[in-house]
Structures are given as C-alpha cells and as structure tokens.
BALOBA-1460 file (C-alpha; in Angstrom, 3 decimals):
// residues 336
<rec num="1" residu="x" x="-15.523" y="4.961" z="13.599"/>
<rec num="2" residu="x" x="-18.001" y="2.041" z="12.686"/>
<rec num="3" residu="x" x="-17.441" y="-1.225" z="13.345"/>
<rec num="4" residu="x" x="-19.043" y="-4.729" z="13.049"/>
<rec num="5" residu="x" x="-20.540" y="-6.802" z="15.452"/>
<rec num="6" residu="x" x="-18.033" y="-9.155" z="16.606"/>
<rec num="7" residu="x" x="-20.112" y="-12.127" z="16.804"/>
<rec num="8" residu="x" x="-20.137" y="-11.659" z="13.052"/>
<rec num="9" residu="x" x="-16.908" y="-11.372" z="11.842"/>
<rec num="10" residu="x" x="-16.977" y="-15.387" z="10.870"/>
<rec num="11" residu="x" x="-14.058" y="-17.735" z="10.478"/>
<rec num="12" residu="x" x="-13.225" y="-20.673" z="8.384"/>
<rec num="13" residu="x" x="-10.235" y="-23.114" z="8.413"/>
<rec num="14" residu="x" x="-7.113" y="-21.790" z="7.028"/>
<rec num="15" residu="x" x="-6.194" y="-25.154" z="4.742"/>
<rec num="16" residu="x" x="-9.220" y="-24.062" z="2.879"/>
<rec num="17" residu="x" x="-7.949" y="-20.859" z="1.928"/>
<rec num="18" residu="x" x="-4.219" y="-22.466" z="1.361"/>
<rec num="19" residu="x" x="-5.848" y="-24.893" z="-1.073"/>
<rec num="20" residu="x" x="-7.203" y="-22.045" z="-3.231"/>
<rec num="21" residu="x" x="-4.235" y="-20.622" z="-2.953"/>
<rec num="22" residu="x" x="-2.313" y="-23.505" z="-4.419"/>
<rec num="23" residu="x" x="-4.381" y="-23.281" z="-7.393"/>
<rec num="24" residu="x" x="-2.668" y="-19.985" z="-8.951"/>
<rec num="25" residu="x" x="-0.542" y="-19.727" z="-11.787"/>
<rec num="26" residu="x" x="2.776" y="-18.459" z="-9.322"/>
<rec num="27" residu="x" x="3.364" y="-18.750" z="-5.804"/>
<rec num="28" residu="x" x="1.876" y="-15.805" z="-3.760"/>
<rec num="29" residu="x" x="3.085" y="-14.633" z="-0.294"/>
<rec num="30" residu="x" x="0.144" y="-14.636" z="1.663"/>
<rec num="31" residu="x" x="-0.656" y="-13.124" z="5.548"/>
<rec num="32" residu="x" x="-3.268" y="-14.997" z="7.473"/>
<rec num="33" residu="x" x="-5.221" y="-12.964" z="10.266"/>
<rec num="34" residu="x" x="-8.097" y="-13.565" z="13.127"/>
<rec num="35" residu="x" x="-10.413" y="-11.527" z="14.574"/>
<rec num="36" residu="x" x="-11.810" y="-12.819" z="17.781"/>
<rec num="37" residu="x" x="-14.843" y="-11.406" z="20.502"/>
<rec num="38" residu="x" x="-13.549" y="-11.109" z="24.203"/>
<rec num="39" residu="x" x="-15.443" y="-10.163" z="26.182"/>
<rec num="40" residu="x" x="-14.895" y="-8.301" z="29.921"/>
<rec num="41" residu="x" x="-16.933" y="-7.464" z="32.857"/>
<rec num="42" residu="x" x="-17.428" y="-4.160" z="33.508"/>
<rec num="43" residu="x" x="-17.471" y="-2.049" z="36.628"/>
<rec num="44" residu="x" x="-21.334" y="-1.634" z="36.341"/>
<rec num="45" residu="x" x="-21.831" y="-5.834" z="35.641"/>
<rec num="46" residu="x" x="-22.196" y="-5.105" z="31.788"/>
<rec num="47" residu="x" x="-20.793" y="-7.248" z="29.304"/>
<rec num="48" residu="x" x="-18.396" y="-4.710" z="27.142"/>
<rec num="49" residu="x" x="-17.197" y="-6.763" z="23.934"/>
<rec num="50" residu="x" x="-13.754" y="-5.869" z="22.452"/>
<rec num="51" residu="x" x="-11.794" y="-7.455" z="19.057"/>
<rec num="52" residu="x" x="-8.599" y="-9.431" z="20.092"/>
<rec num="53" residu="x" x="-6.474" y="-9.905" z="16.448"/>
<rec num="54" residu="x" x="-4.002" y="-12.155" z="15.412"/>
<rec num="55" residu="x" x="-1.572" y="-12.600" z="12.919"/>
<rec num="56" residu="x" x="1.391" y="-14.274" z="11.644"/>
<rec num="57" residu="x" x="4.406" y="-13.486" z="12.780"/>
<rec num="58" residu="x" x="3.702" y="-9.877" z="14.793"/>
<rec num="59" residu="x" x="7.021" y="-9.074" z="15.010"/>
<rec num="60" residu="x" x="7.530" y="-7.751" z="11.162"/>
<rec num="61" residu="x" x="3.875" y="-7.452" z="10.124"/>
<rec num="62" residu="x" x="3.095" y="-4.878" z="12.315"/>
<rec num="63" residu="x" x="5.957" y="-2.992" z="12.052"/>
<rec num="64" residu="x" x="3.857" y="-0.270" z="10.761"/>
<rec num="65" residu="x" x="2.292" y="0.762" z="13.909"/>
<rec num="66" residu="x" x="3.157" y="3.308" z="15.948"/>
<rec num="67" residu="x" x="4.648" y="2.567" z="19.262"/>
<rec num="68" residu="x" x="4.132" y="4.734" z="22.458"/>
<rec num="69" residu="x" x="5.297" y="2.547" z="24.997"/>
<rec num="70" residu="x" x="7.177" y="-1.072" z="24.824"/>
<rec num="71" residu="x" x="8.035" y="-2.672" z="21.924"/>
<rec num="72" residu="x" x="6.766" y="-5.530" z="19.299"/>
<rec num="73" residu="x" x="9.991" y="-7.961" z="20.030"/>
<rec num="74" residu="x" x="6.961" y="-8.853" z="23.531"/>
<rec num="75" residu="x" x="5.782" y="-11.288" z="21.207"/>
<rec num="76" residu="x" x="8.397" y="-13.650" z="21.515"/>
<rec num="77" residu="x" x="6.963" y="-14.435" z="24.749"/>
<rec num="78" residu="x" x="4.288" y="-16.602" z="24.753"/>
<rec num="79" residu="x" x="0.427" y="-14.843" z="25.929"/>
<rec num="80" residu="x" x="1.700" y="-11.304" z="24.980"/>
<rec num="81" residu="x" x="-0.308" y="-8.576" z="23.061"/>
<rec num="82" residu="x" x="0.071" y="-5.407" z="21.664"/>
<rec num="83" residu="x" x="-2.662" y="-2.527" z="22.260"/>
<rec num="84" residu="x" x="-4.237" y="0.638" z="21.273"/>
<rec num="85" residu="x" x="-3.939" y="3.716" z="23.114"/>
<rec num="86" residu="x" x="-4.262" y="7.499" z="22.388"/>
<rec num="87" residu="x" x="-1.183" y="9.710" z="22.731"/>
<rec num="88" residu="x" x="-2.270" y="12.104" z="25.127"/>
<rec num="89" residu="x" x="-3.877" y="9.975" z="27.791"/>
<rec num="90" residu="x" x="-1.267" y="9.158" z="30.329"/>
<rec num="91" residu="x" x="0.251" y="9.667" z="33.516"/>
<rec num="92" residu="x" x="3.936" y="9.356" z="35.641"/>
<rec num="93" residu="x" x="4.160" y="5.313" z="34.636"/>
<rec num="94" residu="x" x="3.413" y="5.967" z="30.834"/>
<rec num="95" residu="x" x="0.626" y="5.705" z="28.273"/>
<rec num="96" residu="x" x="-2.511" y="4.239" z="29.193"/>
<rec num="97" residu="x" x="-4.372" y="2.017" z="26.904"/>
<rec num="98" residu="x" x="-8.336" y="2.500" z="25.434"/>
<rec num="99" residu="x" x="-9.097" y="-0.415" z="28.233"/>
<rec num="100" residu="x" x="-7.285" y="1.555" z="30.862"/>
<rec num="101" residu="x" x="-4.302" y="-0.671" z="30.913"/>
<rec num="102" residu="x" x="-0.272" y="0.096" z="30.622"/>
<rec num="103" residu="x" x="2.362" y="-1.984" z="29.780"/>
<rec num="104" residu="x" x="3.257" y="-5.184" z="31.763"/>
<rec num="105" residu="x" x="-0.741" y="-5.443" z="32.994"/>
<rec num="106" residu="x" x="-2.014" y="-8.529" z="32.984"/>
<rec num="107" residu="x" x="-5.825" y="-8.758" z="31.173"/>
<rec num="108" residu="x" x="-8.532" y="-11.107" z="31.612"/>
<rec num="109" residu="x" x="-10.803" y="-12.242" z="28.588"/>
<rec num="110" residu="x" x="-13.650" y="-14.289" z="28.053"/>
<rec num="111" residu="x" x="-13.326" y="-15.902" z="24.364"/>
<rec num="112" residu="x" x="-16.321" y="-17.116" z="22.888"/>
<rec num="113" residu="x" x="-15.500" y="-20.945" z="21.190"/>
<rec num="114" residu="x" x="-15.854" y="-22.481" z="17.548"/>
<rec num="115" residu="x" x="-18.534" y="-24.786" z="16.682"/>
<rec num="116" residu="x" x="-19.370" y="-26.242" z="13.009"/>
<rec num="117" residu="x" x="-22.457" y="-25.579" z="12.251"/>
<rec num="118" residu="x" x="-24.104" y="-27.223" z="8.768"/>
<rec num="119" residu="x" x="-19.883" y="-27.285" z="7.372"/>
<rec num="120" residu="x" x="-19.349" y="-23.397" z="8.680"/>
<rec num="121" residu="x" x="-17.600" y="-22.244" z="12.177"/>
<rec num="122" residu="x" x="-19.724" y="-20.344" z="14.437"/>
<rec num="123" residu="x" x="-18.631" y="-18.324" z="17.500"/>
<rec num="124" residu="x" x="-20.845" y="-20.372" z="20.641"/>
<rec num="125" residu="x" x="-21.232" y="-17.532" z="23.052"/>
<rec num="126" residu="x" x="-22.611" y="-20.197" z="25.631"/>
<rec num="127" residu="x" x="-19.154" y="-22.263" z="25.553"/>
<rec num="128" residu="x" x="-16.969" y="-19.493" z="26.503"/>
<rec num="129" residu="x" x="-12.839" y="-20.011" z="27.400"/>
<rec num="130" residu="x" x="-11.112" y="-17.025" z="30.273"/>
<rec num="131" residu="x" x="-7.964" y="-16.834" z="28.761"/>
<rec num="132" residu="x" x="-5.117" y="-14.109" z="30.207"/>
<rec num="133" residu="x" x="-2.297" y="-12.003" z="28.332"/>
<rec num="134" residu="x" x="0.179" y="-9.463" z="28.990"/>
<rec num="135" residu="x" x="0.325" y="-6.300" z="27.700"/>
<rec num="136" residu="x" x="3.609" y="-6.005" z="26.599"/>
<rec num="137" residu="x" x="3.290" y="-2.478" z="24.019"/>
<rec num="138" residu="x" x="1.251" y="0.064" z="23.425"/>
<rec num="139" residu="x" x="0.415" y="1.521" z="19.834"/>
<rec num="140" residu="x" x="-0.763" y="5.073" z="18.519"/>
<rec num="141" residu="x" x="-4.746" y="4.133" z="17.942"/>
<rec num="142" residu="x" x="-5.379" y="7.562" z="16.661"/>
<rec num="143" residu="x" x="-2.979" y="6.663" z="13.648"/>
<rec num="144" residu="x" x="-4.260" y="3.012" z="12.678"/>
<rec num="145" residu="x" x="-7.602" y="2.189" z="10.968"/>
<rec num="146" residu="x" x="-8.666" y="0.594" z="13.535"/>
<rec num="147" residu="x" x="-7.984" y="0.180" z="16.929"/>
<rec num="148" residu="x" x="-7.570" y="-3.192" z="18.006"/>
<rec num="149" residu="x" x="-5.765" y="-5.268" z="20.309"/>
<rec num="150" residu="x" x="-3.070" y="-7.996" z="18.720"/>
<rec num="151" residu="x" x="-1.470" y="-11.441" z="19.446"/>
<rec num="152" residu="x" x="0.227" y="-13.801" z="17.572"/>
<rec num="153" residu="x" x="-1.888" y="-16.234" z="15.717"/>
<rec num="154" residu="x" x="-1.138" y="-19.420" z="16.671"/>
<rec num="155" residu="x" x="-1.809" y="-18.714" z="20.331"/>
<rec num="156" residu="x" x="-4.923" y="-17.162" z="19.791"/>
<rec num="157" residu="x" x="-6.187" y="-20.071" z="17.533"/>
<rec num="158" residu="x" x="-5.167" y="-22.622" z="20.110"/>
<rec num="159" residu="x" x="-7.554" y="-20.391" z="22.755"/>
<rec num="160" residu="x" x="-10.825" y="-21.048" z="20.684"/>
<rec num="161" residu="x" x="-10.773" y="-24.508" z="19.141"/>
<rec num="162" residu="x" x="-11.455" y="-25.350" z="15.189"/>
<rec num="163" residu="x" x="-9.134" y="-26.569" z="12.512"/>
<rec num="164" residu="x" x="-6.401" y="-23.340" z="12.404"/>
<rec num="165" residu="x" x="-9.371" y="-21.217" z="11.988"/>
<rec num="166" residu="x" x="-8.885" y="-17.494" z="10.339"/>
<rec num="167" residu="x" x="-10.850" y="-14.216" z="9.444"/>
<rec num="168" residu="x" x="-8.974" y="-13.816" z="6.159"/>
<rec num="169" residu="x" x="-5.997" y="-14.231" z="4.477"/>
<rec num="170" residu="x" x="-4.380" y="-11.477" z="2.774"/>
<rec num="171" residu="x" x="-2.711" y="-12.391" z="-0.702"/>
<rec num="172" residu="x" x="0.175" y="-10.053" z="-2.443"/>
<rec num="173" residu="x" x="-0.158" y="-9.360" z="-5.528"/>
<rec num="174" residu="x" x="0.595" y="-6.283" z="-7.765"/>
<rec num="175" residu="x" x="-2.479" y="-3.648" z="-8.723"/>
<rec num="176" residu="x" x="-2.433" y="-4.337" z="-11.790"/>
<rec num="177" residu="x" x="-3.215" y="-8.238" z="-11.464"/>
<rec num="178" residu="x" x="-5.593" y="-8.114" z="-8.554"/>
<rec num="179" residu="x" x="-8.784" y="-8.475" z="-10.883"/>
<rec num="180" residu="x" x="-7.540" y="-11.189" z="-13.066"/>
<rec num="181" residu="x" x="-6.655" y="-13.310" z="-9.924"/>
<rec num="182" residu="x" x="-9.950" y="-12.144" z="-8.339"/>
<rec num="183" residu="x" x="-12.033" y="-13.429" z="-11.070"/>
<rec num="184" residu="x" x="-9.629" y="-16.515" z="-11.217"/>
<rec num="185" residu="x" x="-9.833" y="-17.497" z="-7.270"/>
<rec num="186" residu="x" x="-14.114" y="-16.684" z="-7.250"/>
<rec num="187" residu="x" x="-13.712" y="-19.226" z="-10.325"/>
<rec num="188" residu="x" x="-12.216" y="-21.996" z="-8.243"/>
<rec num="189" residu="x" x="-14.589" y="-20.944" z="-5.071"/>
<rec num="190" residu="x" x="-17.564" y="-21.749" z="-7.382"/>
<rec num="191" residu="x" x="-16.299" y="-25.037" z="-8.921"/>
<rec num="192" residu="x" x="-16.109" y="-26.081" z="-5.302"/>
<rec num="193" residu="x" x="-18.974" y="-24.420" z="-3.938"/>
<rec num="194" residu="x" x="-17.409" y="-23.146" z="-1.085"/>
<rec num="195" residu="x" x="-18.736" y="-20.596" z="1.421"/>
<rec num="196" residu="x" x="-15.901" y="-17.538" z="0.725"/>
<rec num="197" residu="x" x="-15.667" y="-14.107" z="-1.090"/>
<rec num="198" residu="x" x="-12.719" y="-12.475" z="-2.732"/>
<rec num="199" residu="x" x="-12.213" y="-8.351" z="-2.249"/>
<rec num="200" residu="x" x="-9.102" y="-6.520" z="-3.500"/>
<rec num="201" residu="x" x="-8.121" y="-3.097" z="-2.340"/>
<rec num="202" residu="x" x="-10.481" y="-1.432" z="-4.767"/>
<rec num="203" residu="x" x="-13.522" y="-3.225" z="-2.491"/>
<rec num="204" residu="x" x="-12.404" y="-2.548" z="0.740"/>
<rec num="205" residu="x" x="-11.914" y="0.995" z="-0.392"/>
<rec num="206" residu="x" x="-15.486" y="1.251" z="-1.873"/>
<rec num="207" residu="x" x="-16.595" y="-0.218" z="1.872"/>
<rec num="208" residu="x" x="-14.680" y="1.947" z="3.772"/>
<rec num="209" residu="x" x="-15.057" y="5.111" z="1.731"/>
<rec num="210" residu="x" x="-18.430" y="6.280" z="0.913"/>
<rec num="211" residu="x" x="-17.098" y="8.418" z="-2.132"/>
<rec num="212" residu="x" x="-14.273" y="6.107" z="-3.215"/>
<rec num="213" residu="x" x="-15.884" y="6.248" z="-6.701"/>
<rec num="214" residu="x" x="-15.521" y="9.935" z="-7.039"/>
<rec num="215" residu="x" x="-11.959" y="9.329" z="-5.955"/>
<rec num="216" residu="x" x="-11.467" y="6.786" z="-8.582"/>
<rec num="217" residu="x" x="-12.726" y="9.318" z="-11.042"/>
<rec num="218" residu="x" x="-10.592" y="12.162" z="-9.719"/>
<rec num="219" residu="x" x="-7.540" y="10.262" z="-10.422"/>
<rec num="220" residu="x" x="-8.797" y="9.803" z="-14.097"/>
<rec num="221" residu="x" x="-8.163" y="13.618" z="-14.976"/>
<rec num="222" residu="x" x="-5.166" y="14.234" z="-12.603"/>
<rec num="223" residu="x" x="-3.578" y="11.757" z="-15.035"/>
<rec num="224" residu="x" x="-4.134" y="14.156" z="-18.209"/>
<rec num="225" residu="x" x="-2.882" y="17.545" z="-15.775"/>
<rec num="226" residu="x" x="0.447" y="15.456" z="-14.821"/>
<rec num="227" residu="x" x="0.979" y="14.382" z="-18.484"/>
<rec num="228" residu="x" x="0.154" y="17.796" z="-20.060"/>
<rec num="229" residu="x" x="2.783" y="19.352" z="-16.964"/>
<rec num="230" residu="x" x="5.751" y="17.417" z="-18.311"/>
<rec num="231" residu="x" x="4.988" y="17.853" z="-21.354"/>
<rec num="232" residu="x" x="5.170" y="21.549" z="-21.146"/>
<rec num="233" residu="x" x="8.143" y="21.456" z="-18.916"/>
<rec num="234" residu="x" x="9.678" y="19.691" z="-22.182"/>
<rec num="235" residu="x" x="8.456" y="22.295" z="-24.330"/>
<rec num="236" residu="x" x="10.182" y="24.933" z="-22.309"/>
<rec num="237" residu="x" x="13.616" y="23.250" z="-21.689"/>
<rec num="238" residu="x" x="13.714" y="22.332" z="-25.244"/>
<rec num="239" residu="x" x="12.673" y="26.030" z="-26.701"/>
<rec num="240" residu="x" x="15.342" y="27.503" z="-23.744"/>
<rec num="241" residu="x" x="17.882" y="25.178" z="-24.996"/>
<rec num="242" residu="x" x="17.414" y="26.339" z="-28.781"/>
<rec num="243" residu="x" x="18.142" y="30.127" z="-28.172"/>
<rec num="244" residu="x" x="20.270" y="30.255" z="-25.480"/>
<rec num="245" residu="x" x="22.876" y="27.861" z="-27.260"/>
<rec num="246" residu="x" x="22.344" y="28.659" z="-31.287"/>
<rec num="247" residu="x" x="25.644" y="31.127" z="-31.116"/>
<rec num="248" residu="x" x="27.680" y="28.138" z="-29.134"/>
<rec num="249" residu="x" x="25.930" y="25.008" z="-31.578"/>
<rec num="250" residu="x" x="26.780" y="27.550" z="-34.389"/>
<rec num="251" residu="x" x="30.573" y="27.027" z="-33.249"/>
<rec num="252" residu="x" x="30.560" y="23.381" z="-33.807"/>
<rec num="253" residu="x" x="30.029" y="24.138" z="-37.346"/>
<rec num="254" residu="x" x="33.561" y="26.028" z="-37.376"/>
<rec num="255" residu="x" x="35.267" y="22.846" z="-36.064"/>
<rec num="256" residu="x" x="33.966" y="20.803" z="-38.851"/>
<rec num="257" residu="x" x="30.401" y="19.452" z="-37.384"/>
<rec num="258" residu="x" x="27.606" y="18.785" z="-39.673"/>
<rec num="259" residu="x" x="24.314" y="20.617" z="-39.708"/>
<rec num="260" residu="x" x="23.026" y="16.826" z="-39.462"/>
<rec num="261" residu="x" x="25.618" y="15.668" z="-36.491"/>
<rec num="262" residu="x" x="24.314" y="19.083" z="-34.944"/>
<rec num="263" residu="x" x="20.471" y="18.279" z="-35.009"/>
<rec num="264" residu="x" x="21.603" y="14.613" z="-33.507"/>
<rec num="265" residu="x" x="23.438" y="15.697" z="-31.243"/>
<rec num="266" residu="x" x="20.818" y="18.437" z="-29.986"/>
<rec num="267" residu="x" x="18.028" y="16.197" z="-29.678"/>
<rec num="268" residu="x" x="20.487" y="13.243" z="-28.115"/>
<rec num="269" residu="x" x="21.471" y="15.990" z="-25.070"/>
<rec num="270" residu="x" x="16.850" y="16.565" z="-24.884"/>
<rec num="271" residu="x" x="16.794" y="12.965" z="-24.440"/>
<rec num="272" residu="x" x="19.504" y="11.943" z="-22.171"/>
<rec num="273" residu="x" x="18.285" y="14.767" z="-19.769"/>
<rec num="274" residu="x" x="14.448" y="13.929" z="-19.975"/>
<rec num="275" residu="x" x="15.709" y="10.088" z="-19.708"/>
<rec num="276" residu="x" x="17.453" y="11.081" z="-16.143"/>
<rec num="277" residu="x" x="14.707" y="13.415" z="-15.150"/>
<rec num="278" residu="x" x="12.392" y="10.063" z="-15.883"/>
<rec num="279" residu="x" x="14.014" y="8.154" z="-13.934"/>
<rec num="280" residu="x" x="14.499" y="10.173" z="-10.764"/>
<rec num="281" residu="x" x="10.614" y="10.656" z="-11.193"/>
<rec num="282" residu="x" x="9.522" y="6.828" z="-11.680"/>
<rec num="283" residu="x" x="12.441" y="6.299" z="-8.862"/>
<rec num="284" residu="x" x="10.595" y="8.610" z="-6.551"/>
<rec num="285" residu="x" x="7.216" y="6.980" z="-7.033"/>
<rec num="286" residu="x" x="8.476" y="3.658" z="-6.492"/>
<rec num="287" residu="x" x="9.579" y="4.506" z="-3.622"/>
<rec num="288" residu="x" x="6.293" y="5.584" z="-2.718"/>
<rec num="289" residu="x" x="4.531" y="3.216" z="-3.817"/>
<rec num="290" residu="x" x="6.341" y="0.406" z="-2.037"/>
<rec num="291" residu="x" x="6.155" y="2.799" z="1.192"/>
<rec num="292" residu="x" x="2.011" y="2.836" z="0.728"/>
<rec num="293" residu="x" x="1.348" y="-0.579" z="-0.969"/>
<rec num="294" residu="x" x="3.967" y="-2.647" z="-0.172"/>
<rec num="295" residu="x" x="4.609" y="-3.195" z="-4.180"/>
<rec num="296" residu="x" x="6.208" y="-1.407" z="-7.338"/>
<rec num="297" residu="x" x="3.137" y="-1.379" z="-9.583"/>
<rec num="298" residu="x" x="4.018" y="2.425" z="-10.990"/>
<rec num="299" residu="x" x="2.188" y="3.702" z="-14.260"/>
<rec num="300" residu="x" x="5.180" y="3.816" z="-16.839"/>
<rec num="301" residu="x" x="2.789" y="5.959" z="-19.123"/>
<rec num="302" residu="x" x="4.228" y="9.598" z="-17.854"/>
<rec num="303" residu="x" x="7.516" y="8.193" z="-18.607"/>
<rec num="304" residu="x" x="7.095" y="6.676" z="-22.216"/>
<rec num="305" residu="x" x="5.085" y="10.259" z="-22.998"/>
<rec num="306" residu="x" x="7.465" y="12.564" z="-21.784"/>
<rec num="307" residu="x" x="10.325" y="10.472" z="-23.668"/>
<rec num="308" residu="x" x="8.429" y="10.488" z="-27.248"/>
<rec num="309" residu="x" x="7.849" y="13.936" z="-26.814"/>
<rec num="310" residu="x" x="11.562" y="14.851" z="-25.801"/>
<rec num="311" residu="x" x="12.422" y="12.984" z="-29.141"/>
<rec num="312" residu="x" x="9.624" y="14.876" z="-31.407"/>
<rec num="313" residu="x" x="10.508" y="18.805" z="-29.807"/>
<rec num="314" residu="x" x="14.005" y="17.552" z="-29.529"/>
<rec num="315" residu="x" x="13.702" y="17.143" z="-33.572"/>
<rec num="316" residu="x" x="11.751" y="20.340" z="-34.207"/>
<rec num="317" residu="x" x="13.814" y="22.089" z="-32.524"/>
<rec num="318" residu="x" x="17.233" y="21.017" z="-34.051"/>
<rec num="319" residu="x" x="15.169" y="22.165" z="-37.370"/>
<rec num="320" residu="x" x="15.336" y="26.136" z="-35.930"/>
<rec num="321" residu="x" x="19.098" y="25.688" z="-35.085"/>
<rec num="322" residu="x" x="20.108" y="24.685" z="-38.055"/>
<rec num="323" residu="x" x="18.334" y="27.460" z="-40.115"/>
<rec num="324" residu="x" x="19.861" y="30.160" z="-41.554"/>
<rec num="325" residu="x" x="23.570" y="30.575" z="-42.310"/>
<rec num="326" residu="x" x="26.716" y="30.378" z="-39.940"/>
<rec num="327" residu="x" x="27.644" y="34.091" z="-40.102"/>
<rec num="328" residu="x" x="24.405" y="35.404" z="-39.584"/>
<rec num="329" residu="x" x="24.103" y="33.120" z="-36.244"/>
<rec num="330" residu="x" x="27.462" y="34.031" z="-35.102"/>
<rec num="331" residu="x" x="26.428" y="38.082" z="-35.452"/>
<rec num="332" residu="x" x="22.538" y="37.202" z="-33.910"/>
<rec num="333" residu="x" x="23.121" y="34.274" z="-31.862"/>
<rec num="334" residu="x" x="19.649" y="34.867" z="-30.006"/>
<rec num="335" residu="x" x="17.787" y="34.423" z="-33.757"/>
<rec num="336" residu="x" x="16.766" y="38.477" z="-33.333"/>
C-alpha cells in the first residue's frame, strides 16, 4: 500500500467548498473530511508520522467498517477515535491496534498547525500542538482502503487552528451526473480563480488502479454478453412455450377464442413473465448498487431490450401457433 506524504495532503477552509456548493442547480448532500500528520516518538528517538482523519458525524459514516473490538457509539464522547488493526494480532485483553494500542488506551500526538501562506493553509511543522485521545474501537484494517485512524471533525479541527479547515468534501450525486456537475463546479472554480480540483469516482479509480482503463473497457463488452444472454433466455422460453402448449392453446379455439385473441393472449403471458423476471433483475441490482455506491443509478438498457424482444418473439411465435388447422393440432399437438 502507497501512500502520500502527510505534510502534503493540503487543506483549505470548508465555507469555500460550501460556497461552490451553493452554486448547483439542486441541493446536494455533501460529507466533509480531514486528514491530519501526528506525529509520535518512537522507542529508538525517531519521528514515525501517522494520518489522524476526521469526519462528520462518525457515528453513521463509518458504519461501513469493520469492528473487532468496541464500538463507533465512543464518539459521543468527546477526544475519542477509532483505529486500525489486523484480525489476527492479539492477545487475552483483545485486538491490538497497527500502533500497538487496544481499546480504552490513551495516545499521545504531536499535530502539526495551520498557517496561511500567500491565501493557502500550510501544515507549520515548527508550531506543533500534543493533543491526547482515547481509543475507544478497533476496525478490520485488512478490509478498508486504507488504514487510518478516525475522530470526529470538529474536534480535530479545533486541535490545529484555521477557518473549519478540510481535506475534501465528498458530494452525492448519481453516476450518471457526476461529469456534468464536474465540468459545472471546475466552471465556477475558474470564474473565481480559486486554488481547488474536482475528481469523481472515475478519477480516483484511474489513481488508485493502474489498469482502471482496461477495466472500463472490459465492462464495454460484458454489456453486449449480458444483453445477448437474456435475449436468448427469451428465445428459449418463448420457442418452449410454443410447442409445449399448441395442443392446450388449440383448446381455446373449441371454447370460442379467436386465432387473433390467441396470438394476444400468447404474447401478453411472454410479456407479463419477462416484465416480472425484469423487475426482480433491475430489483436485484439496485440493491447492489445502493450496497456498493450508496445510489440507484442502474442501466435500464437490459430491461427495455429484453422487453422489446419478449414483444417481437412473443409475436412470431403466436404466428406458429396459430398455423395450421384445429384438428390437425389436436391429433399433433407437438407440430410433428
């Protein structure tokens, strides 16, 4: 695992980003987060730098981690944080974190403070704050991106001076509309010539993931294989239903049905079961979607395919039940 240089990770005042934020079309929920240096002694005198992160409300936004010791309602008291620890490293009092700690330790930090610097914060290494919290939980570190301790935002701001100073603000928003609001937000950034960037889940994926593109791609022809699945899976059901049931469709005939009512009815039974089968699919990956990305943006194409092409078989189909005359389907009913 790679990761940045924590005197780098910069910060800016949060009303900025709240301002740009103002200046959407629709209100967005947003998530603000900060990513501090701390640094500790260690045994040998050196100076070993960790991250300390903070965000809004703890409690619920983490919710995703997994917990191996303690639990996230610590946060409701005040100097409490949550940290990273692997699964199998323990012993008779519980798990023990990356740092060595468990839970209810007390740990000691030295947090570097924020200085403007020509209208941009800058961490001042030389002005330095010891601040103290609690551990109060324990997470799975092997299972997040990236392990990091976390506190809740306000306190953490209050530790190292500037204006409610953040890392980044996270803004939800469905796939489908991140790149129009992208282009619309680096829009406003330039008019006011401010000192910020815009990424969507597409960039962070291209930084994170050396062969996101390929990825990208790869999704690109799965699309045609899912498509070209159902529709086959149509074909079949549609084909199965026209010679298992020609000698029982043939009966409606005897109780006064129209060859046209027939072929209506045939294709209406196609559709209503493809329509079902549809929506248990899209149902499904909703569900998933909202479990992975927190939002419903689903590709309704599968759906509208599959549904045209119940109609069109469903049609063609009604054509070969209707041919030939009732007595010979009543003696044949398989169409041998």
């Amino acid at each position: 695992m790679i990761y940045a240089d924590p005197l780098e990770i910069k910060t800016f005042p949060a009303k900025m980003a709240e301002d740009l934020v103002a200046t959407l079309d629709t209100n967005r929920e947003t998530q603000q987060v900060l990513i501090a240096p701390v640094a500790q002694i260690g045994n040998r005198g050196q100076v070993l730098w960790f991250y300390l992160g903070a965000r809004e409300n703890p409690q619920s936004t983490l919710d995703h981690l997994d917990m191996l010791s303690g639990s996230l309602q610590s946060f409701a008291e005040p100097q409490n944080m949550v940290s990273p620890a692997h699964p199998s490293r323990g012993n008779k009092a519980g798990p023990i974190s990356y740092e060595g700690t468990q839970v209810g330790n007390w740990v000691s930090y030295s947090v570097p403070q924020i200085t403007e610097l020509h209208g941009a914060y800058e961490w001042t290494v030389q002005q330095t704050k010891t601040v103290t919290y609690r551990v109060g939980a324990l997470y799975n570190g092997v299972k997040a991106i990236y392990g990091i301790n976390w506190t809740e935002l306000s306190t953490l701001q209050s530790q190292i001076g500037g204006e409610r100073p953040i890392s980044w603000m996270g803004i939800s928003c469905p796939l489908s509309e991140t790149q129009k609001m992208k282009e619309q937000l680096l829009a406003e950034i330039e008019c006011q010539n401010l000192s910020l960037n815009v990424m969507t889940l597409q960039d962070l994926g291209r930084m994170l993931i050396g062969d996101f593109d390929r990825f990208e791609k790869m999704s690109d022809y799965y699309a045609p294989v899912m498509l070209l699945v159902a529709v086959i899976i149509v074909l079949v059901n549609a084909i199965t239903l026209t010679i298992a049931r020609r000698k029982e469709l043939a009966l409606l005939r005897i109780l006064g049905f129209s060859i046209y009512e027939i072929q209506v009815m045939f294709v209406l039974e196609c559709f209503i079961t493809s329509l079902i089968g549809g929506f248990i699919g899209t149902f499904i990956a909703i569900m998933m979607a909202l479990g992975y990305t927190s939002s419903i943006s689903v590709s309704w194409y599968p759906f509208a395919i599959t549904m045209v092409t119940t109609t069109v078989i469903g049609g063609i189909s009604s054509l070969v039940l209707s041919k030939g005359n009732l007595a010979s389907t009543l003696r044949n009913p398989m169409g041998e």
